[in-house]
C-alpha positions, 0 to 999 in steps of 0.5 A, a space after each residue: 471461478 474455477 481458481 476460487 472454488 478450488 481455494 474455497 474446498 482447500 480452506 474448508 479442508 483445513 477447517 475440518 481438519 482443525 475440527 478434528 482434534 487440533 487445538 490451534 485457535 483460529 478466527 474465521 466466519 459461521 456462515 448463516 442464512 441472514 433471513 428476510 430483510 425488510 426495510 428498516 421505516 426511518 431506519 428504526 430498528 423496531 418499525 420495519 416495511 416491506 420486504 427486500 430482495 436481494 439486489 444491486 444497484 439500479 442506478 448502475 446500468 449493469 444487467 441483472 440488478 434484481 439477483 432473482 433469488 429469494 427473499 431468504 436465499 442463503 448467504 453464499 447464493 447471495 455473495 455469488 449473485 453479488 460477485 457475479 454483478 459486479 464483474 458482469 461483463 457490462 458493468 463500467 465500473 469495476 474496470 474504470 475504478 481498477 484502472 484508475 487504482 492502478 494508475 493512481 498508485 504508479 503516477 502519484 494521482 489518479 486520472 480521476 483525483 478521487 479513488 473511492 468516489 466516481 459519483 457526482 461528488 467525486 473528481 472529474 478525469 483529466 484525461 477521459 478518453 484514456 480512462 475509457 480506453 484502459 478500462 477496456 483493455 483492461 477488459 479485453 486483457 481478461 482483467 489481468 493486472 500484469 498486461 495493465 501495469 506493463 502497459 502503464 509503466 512502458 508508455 512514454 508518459 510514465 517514462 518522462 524525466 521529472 525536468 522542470 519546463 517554466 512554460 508548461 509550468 505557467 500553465 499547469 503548475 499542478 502537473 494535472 496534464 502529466 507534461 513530467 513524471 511528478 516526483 513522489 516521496 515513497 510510502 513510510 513502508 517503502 522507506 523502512 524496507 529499503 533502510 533494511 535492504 540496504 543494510 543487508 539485514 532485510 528478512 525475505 520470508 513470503 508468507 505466514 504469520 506477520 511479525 508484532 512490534 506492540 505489547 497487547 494489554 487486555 482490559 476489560 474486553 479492550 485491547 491497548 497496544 504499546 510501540 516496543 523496539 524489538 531486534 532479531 530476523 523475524 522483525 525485519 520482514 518486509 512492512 506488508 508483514 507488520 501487525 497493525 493495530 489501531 494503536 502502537 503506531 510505529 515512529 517511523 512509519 507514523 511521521 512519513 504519513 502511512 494512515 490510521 489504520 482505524 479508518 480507511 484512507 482511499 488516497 494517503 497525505 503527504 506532509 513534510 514536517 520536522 519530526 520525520 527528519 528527527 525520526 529518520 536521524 534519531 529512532 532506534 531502528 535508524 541508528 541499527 540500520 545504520 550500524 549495520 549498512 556501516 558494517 556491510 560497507 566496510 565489509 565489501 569497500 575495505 578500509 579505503 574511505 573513497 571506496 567507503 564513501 562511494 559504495 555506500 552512496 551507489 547503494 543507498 542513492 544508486 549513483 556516485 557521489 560528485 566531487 564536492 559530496 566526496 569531500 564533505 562527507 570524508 569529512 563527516 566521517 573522518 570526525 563522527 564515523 561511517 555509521 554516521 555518514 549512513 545515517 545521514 543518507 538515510 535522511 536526504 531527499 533523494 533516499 525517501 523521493 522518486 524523481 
């Protein structure tokens, strides 16, 4: 609490002193008191009931759902009442949900299947009692994101090999009871960043303002983004930079799933189709990666094309080509060039799937 107060007099600082001459544009909140709020009869916007308090939810059994502020409290009261119930100490939820993220996002799939949804419509754990035993940790551990993810990523399940085992298979085909670690294709983000890391080209800037690979057309109140194709070090930042829009998606990204960003997409799809071979063989932004992973490899392997062959497959796949991987693609490089060769390790299986 003491970290936010802090974070909230450093902001207003800066608002301030943007209010006192600077002429940078900024988008930020003016803060209201939203006034009495009254149940709207049949959600009507004219025919209005009783007054309402503000609250939370009785049907979660935490302490304190009923704030004990005034109809008219203004709206910082009312966010600090809200933010106090929903981290109160009694509160199952808040642990239960996190955990279950965190999990989600190490293992493919939550222990719950249904990350926005814990009522009656959601998925039912397939493990519970380790649901409840996280989320307890997660408590005792002072809700510190860092003891959770060492705790997952160190147990023995999360170390388990992707080998397949026809037994286990005839049982649970779907995997539900983790008798393997899942393999997972990585997020189109993913992919992109490590095409540039690979590369040498990647921009490790933290911070700032992200980068924008879109035109912006204003029209009548209504902005249109366009994709464009844009070199230089400031586009090659990580992905979690990248301006995203409702419109402009990018190829790359697009093909290997990433969401709308229109909507809210609690749980991403995977597909496979045949435009994400074409985007990763054939998209600008491919063919530059792999111009200059060529580059880095003959810079670092020399003229000798093992040695080219090898480096690139240990930094692209993270281990040696086998004797038959060796031949095929001296030969794939003896007729069409190394770029080519990298471009073709950018768009096997092992490049884009975690086993």
């Amino acid at each position: 609490r003491n970290d936010l107060q802090q974070k909230l007099l450093q902001a207003q600082s800066r608002i301030q002193i943007l209010q006192d001459g600077s002429k940078q544009r900024i988008y930020t909140v003016n803060a209201r008191n939203p006034g009495e709020m009254k149940v709207h009869i049949r959600g009507s916007v004219t025919d209005f009931g009783d007054v309402v308090s503000p609250g939370g939810m009785h049907a979660v059994a935490v302490d304190g759902a009923d704030f004990g502020i005034a109809a008219n409290a203004p709206d910082a009261q009312r966010r600090k009442k809200l933010a106090d119930w929903v981290a109160h100490p009694k509160n199952p939820l808040l642990a239960r949900v996190m955990v279950n993220r965190v999990w989600h996002y190490h293992f493919g799939r939550g222990i719950v299947p249904t990350p926005s949804d814990f009522g009656f419509n959601g998925g039912q754990p397939s493990h519970p009692e380790l649901l409840d035993w996280l989320a307890r940790e997660f408590q005792r551990d002072g809700f510190r994101l860092k003891s959770l993810h060492r705790k997952i990523v160190l147990s023995a399940t999360y170390q388990q090999a992707s080998t397949m085992n026809d037994k286990a298979f005839a049982k649970d085909a779907g995997n539900r009871l983790l008798w393997r670690y899942a393999p997972q294709r990585v997020e189109g983000e993913v992919a992109r960043d490590a095409m540039l890391r690979i590369a040498g080209k990647l921009n490790l800037q933290r911070g700032g303002p992200g980068f924008e690979d879109v035109t912006v057309t204003p029209n009548n109140g209504t902005n249109y983004y366009e994709p464009v194709d844009r070199e230089g070090e400031q586009f090659h930042r990580r992905t979690i930079y990248r301006f995203s829009p409702r419109g402009g998606r990018s190829a790359v990204l697009d093909t290997l799933d990433c969401p709308d960003p229109s909507g809210a997409a609690p749980r991403r799809g995977v597909t496979t189709t045949p435009l994400q071979a074409l985007s990763l063989l054939d998209n600008r932004f491919v063919l530059r990666m792999a111009e200059a992973f060529a580059q880095r490899v003959q810079n670092e392997a020399g003229d000798g094309r093992i040695e080219q062959i090898d480096l690139a497959w240990r930094l692209a796949l993270a281990r040696p080509p086998d004797a038959e991987e060796l031949q095929l693609a001296g030969e794939l490089v003896k007729q069409h060039g190394l770029p080519a060769l990298c471009r073709a390790l950018f768009n096997t299986n092992e490049f884009v799937v975690i086993e």
